[in-house]
N, C-alpha and C positions, 0 to 999 in steps of 0.2 A: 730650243732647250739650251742653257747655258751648260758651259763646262763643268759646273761644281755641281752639277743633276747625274750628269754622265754615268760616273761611277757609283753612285747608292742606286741607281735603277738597275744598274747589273748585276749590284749584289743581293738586291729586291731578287730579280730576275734566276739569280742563280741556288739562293736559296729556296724559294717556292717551289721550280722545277727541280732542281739538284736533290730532289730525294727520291724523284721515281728511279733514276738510273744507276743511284746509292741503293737504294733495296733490291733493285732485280739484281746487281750483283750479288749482296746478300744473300737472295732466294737460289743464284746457283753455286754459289759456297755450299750454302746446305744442303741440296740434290747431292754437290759432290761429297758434300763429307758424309750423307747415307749410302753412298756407293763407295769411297775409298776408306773410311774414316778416319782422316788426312787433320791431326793436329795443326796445320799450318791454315789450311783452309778452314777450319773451326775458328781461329785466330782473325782472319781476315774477315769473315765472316761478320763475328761478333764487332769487329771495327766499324765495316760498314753501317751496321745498324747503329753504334751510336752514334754517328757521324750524321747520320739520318735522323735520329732523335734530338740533336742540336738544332740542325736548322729544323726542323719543328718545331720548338720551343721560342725563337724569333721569326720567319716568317713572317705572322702574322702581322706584327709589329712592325718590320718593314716596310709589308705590302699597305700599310697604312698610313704610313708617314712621308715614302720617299718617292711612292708611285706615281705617274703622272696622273694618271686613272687606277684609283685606289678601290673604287666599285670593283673595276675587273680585276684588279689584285686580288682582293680578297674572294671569289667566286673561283679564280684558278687556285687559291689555296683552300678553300674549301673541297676541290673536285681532288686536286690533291692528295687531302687527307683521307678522301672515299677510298682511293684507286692505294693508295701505300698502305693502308688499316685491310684494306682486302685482300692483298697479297700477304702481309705479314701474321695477323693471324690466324688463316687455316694452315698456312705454313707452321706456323707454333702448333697446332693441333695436332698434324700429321709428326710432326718430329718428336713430340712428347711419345706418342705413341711408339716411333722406332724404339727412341731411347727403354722404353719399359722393355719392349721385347729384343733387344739386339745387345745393347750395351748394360743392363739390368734385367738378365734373365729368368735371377732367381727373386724376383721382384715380390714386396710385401702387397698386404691387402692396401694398407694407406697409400702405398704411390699408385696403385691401379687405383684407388680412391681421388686420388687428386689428378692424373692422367683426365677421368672422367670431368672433374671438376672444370677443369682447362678447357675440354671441350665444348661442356656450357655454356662457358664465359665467352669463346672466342666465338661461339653462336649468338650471343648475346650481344657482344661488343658490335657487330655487323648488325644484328635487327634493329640496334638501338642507331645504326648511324645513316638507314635505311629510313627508318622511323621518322627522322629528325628533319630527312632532308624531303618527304612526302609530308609533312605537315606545315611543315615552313612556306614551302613553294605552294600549299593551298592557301597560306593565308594571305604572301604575297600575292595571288590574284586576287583576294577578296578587298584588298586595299592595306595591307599592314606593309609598312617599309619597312625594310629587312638591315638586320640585325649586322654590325660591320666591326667591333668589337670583340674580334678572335681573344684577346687575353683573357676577356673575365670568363672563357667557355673552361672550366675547368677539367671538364672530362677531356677536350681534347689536351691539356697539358699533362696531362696523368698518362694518356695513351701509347704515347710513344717510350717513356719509358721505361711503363709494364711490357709492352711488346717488345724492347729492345731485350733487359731480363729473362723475359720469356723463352727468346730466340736463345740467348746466353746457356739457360738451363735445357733446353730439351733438342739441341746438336752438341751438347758437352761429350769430349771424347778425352778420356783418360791420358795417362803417358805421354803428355806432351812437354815440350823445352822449349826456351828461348823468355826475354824479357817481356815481350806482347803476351804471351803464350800465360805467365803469371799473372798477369794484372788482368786478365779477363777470365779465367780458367775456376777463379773462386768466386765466382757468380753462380758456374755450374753447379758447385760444391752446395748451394745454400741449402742447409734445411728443410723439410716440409713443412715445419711447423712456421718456419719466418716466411715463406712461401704464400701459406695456408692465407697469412695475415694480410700478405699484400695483393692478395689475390681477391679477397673478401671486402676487402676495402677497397677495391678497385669496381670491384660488382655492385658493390653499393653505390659509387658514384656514376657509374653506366643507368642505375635505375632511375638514381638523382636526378641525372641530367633526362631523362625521358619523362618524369615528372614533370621539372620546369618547363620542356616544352610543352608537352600538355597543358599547364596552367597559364603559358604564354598564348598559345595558338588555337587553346583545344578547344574553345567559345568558339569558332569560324566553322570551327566541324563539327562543334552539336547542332547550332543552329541548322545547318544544311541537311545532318543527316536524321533530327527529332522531330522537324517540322513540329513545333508545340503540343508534341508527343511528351506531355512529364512525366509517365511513366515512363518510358523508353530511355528518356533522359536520365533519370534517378539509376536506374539499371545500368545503365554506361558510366556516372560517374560514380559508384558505388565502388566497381572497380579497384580503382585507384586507395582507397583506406583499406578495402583489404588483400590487396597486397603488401601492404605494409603490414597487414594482422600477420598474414602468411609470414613474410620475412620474422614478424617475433618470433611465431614459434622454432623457425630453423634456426636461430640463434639458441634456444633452446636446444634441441639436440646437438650442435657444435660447442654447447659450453660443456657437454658430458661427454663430446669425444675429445676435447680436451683435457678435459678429468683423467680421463684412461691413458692420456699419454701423457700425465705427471704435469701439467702445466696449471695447475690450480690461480694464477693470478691471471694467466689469460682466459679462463674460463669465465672467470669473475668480469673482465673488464665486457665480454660478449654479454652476460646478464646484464649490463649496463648497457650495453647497446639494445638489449630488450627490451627493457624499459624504456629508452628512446623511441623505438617501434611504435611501443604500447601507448605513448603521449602523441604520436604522431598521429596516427589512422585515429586517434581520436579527436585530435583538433583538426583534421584534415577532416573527414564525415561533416562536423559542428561547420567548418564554413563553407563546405559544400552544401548544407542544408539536407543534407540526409538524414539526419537526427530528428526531426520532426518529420510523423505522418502525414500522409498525403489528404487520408482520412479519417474520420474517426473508425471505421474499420478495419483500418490495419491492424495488425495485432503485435502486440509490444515485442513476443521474442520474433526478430525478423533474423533473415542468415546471417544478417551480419555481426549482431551481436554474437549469436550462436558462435560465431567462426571466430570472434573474439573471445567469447571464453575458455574455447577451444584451444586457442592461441598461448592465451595466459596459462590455462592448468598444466599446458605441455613446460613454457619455461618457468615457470614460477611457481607449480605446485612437483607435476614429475621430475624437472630437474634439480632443483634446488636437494630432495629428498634422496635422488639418486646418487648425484655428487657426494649428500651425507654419508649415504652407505659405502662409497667405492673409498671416500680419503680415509676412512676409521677402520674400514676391515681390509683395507691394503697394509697397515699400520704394523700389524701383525706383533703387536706387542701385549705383553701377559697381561698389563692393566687394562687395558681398551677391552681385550676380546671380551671380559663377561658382561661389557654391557648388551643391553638389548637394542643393538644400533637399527636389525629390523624394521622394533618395534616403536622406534620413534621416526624412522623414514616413516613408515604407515602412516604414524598417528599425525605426520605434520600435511601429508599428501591429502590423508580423508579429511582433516579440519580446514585445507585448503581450497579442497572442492567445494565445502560445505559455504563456505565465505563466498563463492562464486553466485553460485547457485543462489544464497542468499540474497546477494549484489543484483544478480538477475532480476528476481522474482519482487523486490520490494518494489513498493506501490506509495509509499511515502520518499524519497531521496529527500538529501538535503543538498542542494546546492552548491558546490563550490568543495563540500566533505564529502568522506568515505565514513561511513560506519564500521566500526573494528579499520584495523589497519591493511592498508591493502593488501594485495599478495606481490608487488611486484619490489614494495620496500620489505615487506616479509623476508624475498626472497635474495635482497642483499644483503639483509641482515644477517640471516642464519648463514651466510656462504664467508662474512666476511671474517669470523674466528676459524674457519677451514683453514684459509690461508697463515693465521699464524699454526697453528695446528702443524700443518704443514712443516712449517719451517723449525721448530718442535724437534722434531722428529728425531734431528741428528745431536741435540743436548740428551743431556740429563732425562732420566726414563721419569723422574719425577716431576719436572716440567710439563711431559706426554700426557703424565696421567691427569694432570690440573687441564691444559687445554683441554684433551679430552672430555671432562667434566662438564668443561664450559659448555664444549660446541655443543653438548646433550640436552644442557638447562637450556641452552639458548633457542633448541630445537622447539623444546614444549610451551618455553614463553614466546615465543612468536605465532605456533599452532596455534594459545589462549587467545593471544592481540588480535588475530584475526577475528574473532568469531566474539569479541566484544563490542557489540552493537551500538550499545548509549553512549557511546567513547567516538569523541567526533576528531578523525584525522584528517588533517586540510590537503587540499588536492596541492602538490611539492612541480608540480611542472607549471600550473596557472598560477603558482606562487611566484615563483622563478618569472614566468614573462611579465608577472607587473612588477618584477623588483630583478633589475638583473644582476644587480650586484650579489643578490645570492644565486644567481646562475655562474658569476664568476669565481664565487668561492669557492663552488662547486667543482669548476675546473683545477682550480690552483689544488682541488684535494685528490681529484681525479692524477694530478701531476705529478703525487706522491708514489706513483707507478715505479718509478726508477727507483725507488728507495728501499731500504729493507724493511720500512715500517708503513707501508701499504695496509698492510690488515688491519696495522691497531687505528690508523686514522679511518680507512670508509667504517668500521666497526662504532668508533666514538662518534663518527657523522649519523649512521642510522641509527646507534643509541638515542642520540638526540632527537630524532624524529621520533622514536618510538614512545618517547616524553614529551613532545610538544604540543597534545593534546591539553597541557595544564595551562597554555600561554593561549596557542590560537583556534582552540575550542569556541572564545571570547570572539572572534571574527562574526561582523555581521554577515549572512549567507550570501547577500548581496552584493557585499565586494570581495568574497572569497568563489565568487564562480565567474569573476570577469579573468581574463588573460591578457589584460594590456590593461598599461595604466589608466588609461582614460578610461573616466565614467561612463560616454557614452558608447 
């Protein structure tokens, strides 16, 4: 080995190992700051772990470029990341928990809310890496070459510095001094609501990533465990789209506990993650071939539709309604209160189900459309005048009472759009895949997040959809129900 190897193997060397002995100091920082709760050692504490989440972040990279034998590079950074993700978080778990009962006594329902949350995830984060490494190792004995390409694993780049945050927030000890002491201390301090975010996005790509290995590895393990069992098989891969149902509808309930704690544009942005759900577990079903009967005696409502409509009526028909009700009678202003806010949450919830139900049961579809407008553009439609509504609120009581007006009419014309039948709306996700440029438009509007004019743009995006029936009605059904450019 020449001189100029010498020192990038070392630092191969020293990064790859140099994080186990970086987090066990870590892990007894935190022991000690639950027993003294010793600002200094919270400080040091929190050091170590980013220090530990840097070389995690290269590693990989090292272990791949400099190493003499990059094979076993990467297999000790792989073991690694087992043995440093398992110490660090149930250590996050248990210290969330002190913190609710020692350092926040008189603790709200939201942080015992998200306490729990933590819990989950740090249970999750381990099954998923647990999962990964029992499916991998069976496909490498079945003959698949294993995978050597740590960068493009995006969950473990995400990993380390949700855990490091984590560790930050849930050993945070008040009252401390010194210049380490600030520059880490307002980690502690963040939010539940910014928390909330990054915590859910983070769970979302722990699911991601157990996804792609499923769809990478998971053919070595049905083969073996269906033995050309297709029923057996269908049942196992069905799975997988509905959890993705499932995950809609809890976006649903989190966009209405958002609602209640005033965050109307993040609630909105999660019904958009809904509807991501709702296009996923459905193009995921279609190319798993779950969509089509086994036999002719199947019978068309099967669980999984069930579990999707399920799905849908919880975000798209009870939340959208819900949210209606809590922004207008929070409002608490003399113009708003005589309407019958109620009675138009009702009326958009029962003509939403009704549009389900109807989706369900028809026996003619058209291909590629939706008859009446779905529920799940319904459902940003009517939310997206909320958001200015919202911001409303602190003008002129004359302004209140105009939005107010709005979000009402808007409530009843989207209730009608649903539940207009001979009104063909083109499916907006299989549009989007054979044209991406309106998938990037779609971002660039999504982007208008930061702005204060969020509402009037998705509101003007779903007006236009709500009218594009007059342009792509015209689509022949045949290339409005493909999802990739290509014909065939």
């Amino acid at each position: 080995m020449t001189n100029k190897h010498k020192i990038p193997n070392k630092v191969t060397a020293m990064l790859v190992y140099g994080r186990l002995p970086l987090v066990s100091l870590g892990m007894l920082c935190a022991i000690a700051v639950m027993w003294m709760r010793s600002p200094v050692l919270y400080s040091m504490g929190v050091s170590f772990l980013f220090i530990s989440m840097s070389f995690d972040l290269v590693d990989g990279w090292f272990a791949a470029r400099f190493s003499p034998n990059p094979t076993l590079a990467n297999l000790a950074e792989r073991i690694m990341d087992k043995i440093v993700y398992s110490i660090i978080f149930p250590l996050v778990a248990v210290g969330v928990m002190w913190r609710l009962i020692f350092i926040s006594p008189g603790h709200t329902r939201p942080e015992l809310l998200h306490a729990i949350f933590i819990l989950i995830l740090c249970v999750i984060v381990l099954i998923r890496d647990n999962f990964a490494h029992f499916i991998r190792s069976f496909a490498i004995q079945k003959g698949q070459e294993p995978e050597l390409r740590e960068i493009t694993r995006l969950r473990t780049i995400v990993a380390a510095p949700v855990g490091a945050l984590l560790y930050a927030h849930a050993f945070y000890v008040p009252d401390g001094s010194g210049i380490l002491y600030s520059w880490v201390s307002w980690i502690g301090n963040l939010s539940l609501r910014t928390l909330f975010i990054i915590e859910i996005v983070f769970l979302v790509i722990n699911l991601g990533s157990i996804a792609g290995y499923c769809r990478k590895y998971g053919t070595y393990c049905l083969d073996d465990i269906c033995d050309n069992d297709d029923l057996l098989r269908r049942k196992i891969l069905s799975f997988f789209p509905n959890s993705l149902t499932i995950m809609n509808a809890i976006m649903g309930f989190l966009a209405v506990f958002f609602t209640y704690q005033g965050r109307i544009k993040e609630a909105y942005l999660i019904l958009i993650g809904a509807t991501i759900f709702d296009k996923l577990d459905g193009a995921l079903a279609r190319k798993l071939g779950l969509t089509e009967p086994l036999s002719t005696d199947t019978p068309k409502i099967s669980m999984g539709s069930f579990l999707d409509d399920f799905a849908d009526a919880i975000s798209f028909c009870i939340a959208p309604a819900w949210i209606f009700y809590i922004i207008l009678s929070d409002a608490h202003n003399n113009f708003i209160s005589p309407f019958p806010i109620g009675f138009a949450a009702l009326f958009y919830l029962i003509l939403g189900i009704s549009r389900l139900v109807y989706f369900t049961l028809d026996k003619n579809p058209i291909p590629g459309f939706f008859k009446g407008m779905p529920t799940p553009a319904a459902a940003l439609l009517v939310t997206a005048p909320l958001i200015i509504f919202s911001q409303s609120i602190s003008d002129n009581s004359q302004l209140v009472y105009f939005w107010g007006i709005f979000c009402f009419a808007t409530m009843v014309v989207a209730s009608l759009a649903m539940n207009l039948y001979p009104v063909k709306y083109l499916h907006l996700g299989r549009f989007m895949s054979r044209h991406p440029r309106v998938g990037q438009i779609s971002l660039v509007v999504l982007l208008s997040v930061f702005t204060p004019y969020f509402g009037y743009v998705t509101f003007i995006y779903m007006l236009l959809y709500l009218f594009s029936p007059i342009i792509t009605g015209r689509i022949d059904p045949e290339v409005a129900a493909r999802e990739t450019k290509n014909i065939a």
